[in-house]
VOTI-189174 format. One record per residue: residue in one letter; x, y, z of N, C-alpha, C in turn. Coordinates in steps of 0.1 Angstrom, whole numbers, padded with zeros to 4 digits, always signed. Atoms other than C-alpha are relative to their C-alpha. Example, Ala and Ser with C-alpha at 12.3 -4.5 7.8 and 13.67 -1.06 7.14 Angstrom:
REM VOTI-189174
a+0009-0012+0000+0123-0045+0078+0009+0012+0000 s-0009-0011+0000+0137-0011+0071-0008+0011+0008 
This chain:
REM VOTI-189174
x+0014+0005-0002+0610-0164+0182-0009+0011+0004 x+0009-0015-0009+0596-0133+0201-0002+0011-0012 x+0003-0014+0012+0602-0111+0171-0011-0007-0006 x+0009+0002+0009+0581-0134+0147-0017+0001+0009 x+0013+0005-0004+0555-0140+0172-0004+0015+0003 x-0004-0015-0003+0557-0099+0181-0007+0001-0016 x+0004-0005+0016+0553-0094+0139-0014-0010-0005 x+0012+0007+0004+0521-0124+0136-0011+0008+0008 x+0010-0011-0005+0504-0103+0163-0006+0010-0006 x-0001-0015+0005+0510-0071+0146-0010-0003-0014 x+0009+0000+0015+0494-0083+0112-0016-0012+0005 x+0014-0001-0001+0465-0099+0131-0007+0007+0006 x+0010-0009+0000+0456-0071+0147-0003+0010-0008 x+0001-0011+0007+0459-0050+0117-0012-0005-0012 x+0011+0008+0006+0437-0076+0099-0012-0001+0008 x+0017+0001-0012+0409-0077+0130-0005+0010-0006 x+0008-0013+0000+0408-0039+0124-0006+0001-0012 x+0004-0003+0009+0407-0039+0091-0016-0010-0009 x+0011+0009+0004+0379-0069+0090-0008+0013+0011 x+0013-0009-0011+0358-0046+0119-0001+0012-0011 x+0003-0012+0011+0360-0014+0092-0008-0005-0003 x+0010+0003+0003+0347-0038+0072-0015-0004-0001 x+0017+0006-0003+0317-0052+0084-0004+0009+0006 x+0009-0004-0004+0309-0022+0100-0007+0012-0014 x+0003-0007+0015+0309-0005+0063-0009-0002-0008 x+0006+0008+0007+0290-0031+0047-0011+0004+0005 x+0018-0005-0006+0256-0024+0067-0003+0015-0008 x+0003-0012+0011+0257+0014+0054+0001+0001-0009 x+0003+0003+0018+0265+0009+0019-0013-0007-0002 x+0010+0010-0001+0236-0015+0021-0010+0010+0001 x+0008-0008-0004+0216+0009+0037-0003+0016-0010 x+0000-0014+0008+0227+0041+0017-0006-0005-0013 x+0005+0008+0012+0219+0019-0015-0019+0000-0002 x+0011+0000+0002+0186+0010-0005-0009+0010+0005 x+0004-0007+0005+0175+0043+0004+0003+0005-0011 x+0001-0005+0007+0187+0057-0022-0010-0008-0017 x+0007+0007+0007+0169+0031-0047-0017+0004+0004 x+0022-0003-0001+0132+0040-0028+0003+0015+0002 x-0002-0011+0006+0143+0078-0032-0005+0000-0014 x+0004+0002+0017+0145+0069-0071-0012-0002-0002 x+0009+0008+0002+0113+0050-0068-0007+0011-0007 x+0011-0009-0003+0087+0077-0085-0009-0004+0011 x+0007-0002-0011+0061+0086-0065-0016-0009-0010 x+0010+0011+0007+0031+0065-0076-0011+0003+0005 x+0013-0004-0005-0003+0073-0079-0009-0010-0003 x+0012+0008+0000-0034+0057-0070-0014+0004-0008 x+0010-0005+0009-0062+0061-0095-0016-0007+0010 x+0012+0006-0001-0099+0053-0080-0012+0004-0007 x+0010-0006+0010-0129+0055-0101-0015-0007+0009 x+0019+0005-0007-0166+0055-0080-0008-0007-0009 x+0017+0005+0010-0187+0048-0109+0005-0015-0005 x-0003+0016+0002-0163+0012-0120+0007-0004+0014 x-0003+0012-0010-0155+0003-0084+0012-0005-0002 x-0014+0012+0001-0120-0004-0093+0013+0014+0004 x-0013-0008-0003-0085+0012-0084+0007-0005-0008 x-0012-0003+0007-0054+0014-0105+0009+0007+0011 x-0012-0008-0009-0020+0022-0091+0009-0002-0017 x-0009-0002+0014+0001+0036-0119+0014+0010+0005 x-0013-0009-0002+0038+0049-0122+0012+0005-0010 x-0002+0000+0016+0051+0067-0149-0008+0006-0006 x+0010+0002+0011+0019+0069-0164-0003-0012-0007 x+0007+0015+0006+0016+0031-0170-0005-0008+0015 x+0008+0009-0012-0003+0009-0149+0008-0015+0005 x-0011+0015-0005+0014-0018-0128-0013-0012+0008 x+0009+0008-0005-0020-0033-0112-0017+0008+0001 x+0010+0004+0002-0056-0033-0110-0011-0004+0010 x-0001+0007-0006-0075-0040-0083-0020-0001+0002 x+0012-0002-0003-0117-0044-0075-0004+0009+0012 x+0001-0007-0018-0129-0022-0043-0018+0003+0002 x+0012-0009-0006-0156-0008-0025-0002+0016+0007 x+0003-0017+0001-0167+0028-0020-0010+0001+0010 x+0011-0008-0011-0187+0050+0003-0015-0002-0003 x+0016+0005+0007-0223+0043+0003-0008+0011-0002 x+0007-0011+0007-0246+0070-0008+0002+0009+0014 x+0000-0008-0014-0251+0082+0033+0014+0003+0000 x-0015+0003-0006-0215+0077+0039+0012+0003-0016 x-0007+0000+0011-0198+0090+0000+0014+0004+0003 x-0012-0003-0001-0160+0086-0005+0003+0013-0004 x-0003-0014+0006-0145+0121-0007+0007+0002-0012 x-0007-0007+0014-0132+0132-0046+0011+0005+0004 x-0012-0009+0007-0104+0147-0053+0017-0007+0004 x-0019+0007-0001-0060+0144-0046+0000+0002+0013 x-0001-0001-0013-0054+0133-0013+0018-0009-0005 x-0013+0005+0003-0018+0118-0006+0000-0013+0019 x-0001+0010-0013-0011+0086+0020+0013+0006+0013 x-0011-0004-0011+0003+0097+0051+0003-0009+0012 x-0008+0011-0010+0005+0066+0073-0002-0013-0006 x+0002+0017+0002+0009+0026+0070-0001-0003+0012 x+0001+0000-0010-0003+0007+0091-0003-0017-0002 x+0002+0014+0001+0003-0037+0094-0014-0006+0007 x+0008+0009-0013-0026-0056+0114-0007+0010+0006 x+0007-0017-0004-0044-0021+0123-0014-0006+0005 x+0012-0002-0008-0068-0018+0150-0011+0009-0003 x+0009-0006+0004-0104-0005+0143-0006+0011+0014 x+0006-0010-0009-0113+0027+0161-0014+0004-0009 x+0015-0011+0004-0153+0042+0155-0011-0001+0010 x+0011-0007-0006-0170+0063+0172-0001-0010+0023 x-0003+0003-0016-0157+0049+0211+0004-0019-0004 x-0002+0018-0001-0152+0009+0199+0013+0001-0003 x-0018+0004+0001-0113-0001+0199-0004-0015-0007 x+0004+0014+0001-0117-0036+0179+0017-0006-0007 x-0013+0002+0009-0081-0052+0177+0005-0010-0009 x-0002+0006+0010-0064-0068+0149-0005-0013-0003 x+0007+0018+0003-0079-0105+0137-0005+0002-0008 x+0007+0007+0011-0101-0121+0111-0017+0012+0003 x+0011-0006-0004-0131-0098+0127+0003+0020+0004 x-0004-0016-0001-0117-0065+0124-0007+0005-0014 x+0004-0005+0013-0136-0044+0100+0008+0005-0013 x-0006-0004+0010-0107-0028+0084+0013-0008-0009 x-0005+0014+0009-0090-0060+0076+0016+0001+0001 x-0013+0001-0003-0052-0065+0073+0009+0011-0001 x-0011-0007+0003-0036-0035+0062-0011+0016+0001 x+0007-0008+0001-0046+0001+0066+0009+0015-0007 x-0008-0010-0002-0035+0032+0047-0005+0014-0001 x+0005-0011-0004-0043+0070+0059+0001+0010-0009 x+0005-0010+0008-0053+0095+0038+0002+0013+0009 x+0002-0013-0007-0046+0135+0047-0011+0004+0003 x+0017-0004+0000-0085+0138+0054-0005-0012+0013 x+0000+0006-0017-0089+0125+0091-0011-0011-0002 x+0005+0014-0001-0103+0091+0093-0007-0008-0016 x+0002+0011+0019-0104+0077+0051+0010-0001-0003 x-0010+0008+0011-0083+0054+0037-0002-0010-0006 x-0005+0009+0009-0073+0028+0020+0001-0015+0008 x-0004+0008-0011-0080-0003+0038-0008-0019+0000 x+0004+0013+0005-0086-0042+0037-0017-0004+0007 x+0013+0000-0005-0123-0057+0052+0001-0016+0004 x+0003+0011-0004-0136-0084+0073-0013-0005-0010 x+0010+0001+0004-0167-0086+0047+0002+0000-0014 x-0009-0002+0016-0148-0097+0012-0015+0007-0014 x+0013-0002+0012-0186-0096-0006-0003+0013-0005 x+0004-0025+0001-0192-0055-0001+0009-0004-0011 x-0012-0004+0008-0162-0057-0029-0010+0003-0010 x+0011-0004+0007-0181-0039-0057-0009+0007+0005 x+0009-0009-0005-0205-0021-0039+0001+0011+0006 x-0007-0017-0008-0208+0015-0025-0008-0004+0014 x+0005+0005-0012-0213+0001+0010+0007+0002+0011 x-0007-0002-0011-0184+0012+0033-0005+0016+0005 x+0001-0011-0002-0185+0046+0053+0010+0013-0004 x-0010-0006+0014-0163+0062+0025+0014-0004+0002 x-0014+0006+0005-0133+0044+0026-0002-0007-0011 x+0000+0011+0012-0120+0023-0004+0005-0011+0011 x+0002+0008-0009-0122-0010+0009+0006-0011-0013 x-0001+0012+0012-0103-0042-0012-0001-0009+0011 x+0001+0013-0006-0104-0079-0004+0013-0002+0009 x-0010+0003-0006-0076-0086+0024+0016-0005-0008 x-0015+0001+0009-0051-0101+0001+0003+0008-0014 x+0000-0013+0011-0058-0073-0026+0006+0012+0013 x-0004-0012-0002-0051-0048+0001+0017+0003+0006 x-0010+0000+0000-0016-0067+0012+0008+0004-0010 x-0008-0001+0010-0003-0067-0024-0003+0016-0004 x-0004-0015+0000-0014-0028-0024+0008+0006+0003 x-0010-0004-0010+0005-0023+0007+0009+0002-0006 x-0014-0001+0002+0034-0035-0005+0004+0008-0011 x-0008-0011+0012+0034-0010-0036+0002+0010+0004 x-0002-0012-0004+0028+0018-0018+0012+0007+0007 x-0007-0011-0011+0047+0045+0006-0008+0011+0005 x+0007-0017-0003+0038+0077+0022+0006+0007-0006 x-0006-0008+0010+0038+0100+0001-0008+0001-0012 x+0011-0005+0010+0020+0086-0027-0010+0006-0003 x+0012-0011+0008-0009+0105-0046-0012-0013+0001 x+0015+0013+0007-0048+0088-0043-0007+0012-0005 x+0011-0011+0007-0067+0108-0067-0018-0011-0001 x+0012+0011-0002-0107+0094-0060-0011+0008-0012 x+0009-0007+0010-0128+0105-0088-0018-0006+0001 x+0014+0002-0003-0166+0106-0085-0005-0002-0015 x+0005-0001+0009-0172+0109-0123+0008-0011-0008 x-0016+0005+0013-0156+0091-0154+0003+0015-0009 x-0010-0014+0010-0132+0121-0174+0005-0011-0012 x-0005+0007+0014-0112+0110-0203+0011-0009+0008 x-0007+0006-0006-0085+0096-0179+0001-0013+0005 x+0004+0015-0006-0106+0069-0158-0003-0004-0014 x+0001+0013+0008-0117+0056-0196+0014-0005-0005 x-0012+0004+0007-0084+0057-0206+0010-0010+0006 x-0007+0011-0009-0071+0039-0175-0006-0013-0001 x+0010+0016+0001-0102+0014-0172-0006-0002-0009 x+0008+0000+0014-0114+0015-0206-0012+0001+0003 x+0012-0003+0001-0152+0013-0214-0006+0001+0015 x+0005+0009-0013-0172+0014-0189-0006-0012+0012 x+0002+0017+0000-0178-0015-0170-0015+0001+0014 x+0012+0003-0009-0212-0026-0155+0001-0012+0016 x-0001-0001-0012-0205-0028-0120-0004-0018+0005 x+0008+0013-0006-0231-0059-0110+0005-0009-0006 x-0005+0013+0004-0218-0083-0138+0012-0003+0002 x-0012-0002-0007-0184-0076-0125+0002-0008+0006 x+0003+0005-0012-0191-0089-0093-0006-0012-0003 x+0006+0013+0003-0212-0118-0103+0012-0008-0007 x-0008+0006+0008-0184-0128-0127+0009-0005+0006 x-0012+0003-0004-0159-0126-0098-0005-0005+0008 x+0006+0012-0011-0180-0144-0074-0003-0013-0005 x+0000+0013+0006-0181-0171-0099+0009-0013-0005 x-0012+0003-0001-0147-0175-0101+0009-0005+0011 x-0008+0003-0013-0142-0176-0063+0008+0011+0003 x-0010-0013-0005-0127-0140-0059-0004+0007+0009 
């Protein structure tokens, strides 16, 4: 009786150990997997075009979305050229110029915020959905709060925002013709957007 019960021991503690391996293996496979899957990810760039008020996020070279915004206002113009996102930021508090204003429905820069290598412009949602279309912010690009969640979630740091002040062959090729700004806006205010 002592031997069997001696030999039932022996094979459940050789089974504990070998269940604790496991479960502690299972988390880093998991882990090594899904970095290595957002490694793969290309790096994805953000297209903005000042003159159609719209963003593109493309990857590849094909476009995965689309989105309406708002731009720098003439005093206040968004800066041109390849900048790259270097922070995220959920529920983001509004700092300018000595005001701290924290996260809620009355925060200027709305639900999500993302930072640009060019000290204080990014990429960021608004308490003020209507500015959408217009060159009205202090040069950030500015979408509607739930446009700037589903950006969030495509992004990383890292990716590329290229902000273009002109149309080239690229923005028509991304946003086709040109598109007249105002009926834009009218069109999507009539919709409820």
């Amino acid at each position: 009786m002592k031997r069997t019960s001696t030999t039932t021991r022996r094979q459940t503690a050789k089974w504990t150990v070998a269940f604790l391996i496991l479960a502690a293996a299972i988390p880093s496979f998991a882990q090594s997997s899904s970095k290595a899957s957002e490694q793969q990810r290309a790096r994805r760039v953000v297209l903005v075009s000042i003159a159609d008020r719209r963003l593109a996020v493309l990857e590849n070279g094909n476009v995965l979305a689309y989105f309406p915004v708002a731009v720098g206002a003439a005093v206040s113009p968004s800066p041109t050229g390849e900048f790259e996102i270097v922070s995220r930021v959920a529920n983001p508090a509004y700092y300018h110029q000595g005001v701290v204003m924290a996260a809620g429905k009355d925060n200027p820069v709305g639900t999500r915020w993302m930072g640009l290598n060019v000290k204080g412009y990014g990429i960021h949602g608004t308490n003020a959905p209507r500015s959408i279309g217009h060159a009205t912010s202090h040069g950030c690009i500015r979408l509607r709060n739930r446009d700037v969640e589903r950006l969030y979630a495509m992004l990383r740091v890292g990716d590329i925002v290229e902000i273009r002040g002109e149309r080239d062959e690229e923005i028509a090729t991304v946003f086709g013709e040109q598109v007249d700004v105002a009926t834009t806006r009218v069109t999507a205010e009539a919709v409820g957007q």
